[in-house]
N, C-alpha and C positions, 0 to 999 in steps of 0.2 A: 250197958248204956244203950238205950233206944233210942230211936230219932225219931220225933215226932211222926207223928202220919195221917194222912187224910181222911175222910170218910169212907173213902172206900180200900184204906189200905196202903195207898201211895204216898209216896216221897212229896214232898213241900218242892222240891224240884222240878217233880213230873206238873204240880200245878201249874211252877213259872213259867213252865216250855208251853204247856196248853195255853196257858193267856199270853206269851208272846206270839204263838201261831197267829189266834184268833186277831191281837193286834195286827199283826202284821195282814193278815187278809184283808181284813176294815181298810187299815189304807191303801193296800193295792186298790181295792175296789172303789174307795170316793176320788182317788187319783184319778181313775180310768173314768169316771163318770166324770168327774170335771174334766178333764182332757176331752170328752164328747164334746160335751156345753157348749167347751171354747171353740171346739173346732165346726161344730155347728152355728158356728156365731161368727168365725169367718167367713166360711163357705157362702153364708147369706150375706155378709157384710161386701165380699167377693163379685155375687151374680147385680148386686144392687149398685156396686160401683162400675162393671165393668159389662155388665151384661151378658156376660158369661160367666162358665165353670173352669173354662181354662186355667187361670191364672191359681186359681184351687187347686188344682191338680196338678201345676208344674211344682207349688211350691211342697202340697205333700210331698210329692216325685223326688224333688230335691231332699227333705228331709229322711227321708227314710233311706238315701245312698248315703245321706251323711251318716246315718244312724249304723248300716249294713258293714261299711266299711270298718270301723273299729272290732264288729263283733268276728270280721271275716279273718283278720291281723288275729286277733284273738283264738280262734278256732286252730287255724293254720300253725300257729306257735304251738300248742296245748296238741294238734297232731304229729309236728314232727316231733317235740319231744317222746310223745309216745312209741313213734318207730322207733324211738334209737333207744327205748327201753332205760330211758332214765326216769 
């Protein structure tokens, strides 16, 4: 009993994983370009109300300790379990 296979030989699986990759890339990638747009669309919306870039850059500043924090909790766990060789 054989299991189908691709044209070039491969498993019907090996396809699913290449086209979930490539999904998956596509939307990291349109994520991170709209995530620009918008944050280009504050920053101007930012210097237009306030006449500055300050207020742009506290609030990046804030988001990204917000963001650092959970990965830092994360890291931290995931290294001591490693010392203690569990």
């Amino acid at each position: 009993m054989n299991a189908p296979r691709g044209p070039f030989g491969e498993s019907w699986r090996a396809w699913v994983a290449l086209g979930t990759g490539v999904l998956a890339v596509s939307a990291h990638s349109a994520s991170c370009m709209g995530a620009t747009l918008l944050a280009n669309q504050f920053t101007a919306w930012t210097f237009d109300h306030y006449g500055t870039y300050v207020p742009a850059w506290q609030t990046y500043t804030a988001l990204m300790t917000l963001a650092i924090v959970p990965v830092t909790w994360l890291w931290r766990r995931d290294a001591s379990t490693l010392a203690r060789g569990a």
